[in-house]
C-alpha positions in Angstrom: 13.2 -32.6 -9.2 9.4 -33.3 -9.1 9.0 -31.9 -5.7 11.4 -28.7 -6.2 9.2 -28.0 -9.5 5.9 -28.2 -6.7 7.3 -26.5 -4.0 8.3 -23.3 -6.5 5.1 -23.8 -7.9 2.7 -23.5 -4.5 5.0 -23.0 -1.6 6.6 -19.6 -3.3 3.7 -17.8 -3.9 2.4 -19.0 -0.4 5.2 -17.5 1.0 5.0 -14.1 -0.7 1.5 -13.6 0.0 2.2 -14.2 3.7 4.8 -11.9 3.8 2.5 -9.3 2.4 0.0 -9.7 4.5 2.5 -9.5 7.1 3.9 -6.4 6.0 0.3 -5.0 5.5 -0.7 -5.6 9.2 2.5 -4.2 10.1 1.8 -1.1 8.5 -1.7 -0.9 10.4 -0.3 -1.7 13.6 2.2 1.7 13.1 -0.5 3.6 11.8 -2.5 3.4 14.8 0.2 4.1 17.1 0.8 7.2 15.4 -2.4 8.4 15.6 -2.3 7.2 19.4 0.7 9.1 19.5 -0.8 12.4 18.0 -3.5 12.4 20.3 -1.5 12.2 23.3 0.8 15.1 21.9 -2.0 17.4 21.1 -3.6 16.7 24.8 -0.1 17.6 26.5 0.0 20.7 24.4 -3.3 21.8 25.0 -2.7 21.2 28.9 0.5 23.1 28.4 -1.5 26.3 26.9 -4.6 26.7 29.6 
């Protein structure tokens, strides 16, 4: 029982904050792809217009 009371005690918050930070760098990853993204669509329609 000892170690359960531990684990939920360090190991579950451990986990959570990993996940967020995973989440979190997933979300910056996607950002900049969209911006990426943007770019490139802005240049094709500007190429299409001249």
């Amino acid at each position: 029982m000892n170690s359960i009371t531990r684990f939920s005690a360090i190991g579950l918050p451990a986990v959570i904050g990993v996940g967020i930070a995973w989440l979190g760098n997933r979300i910056i990853k996607n950002e900049k792809g969209l911006k990426d993204r943007e770019l490139e669509l802005k240049l094709h329609l500007n190429n299409k217009f001249h």
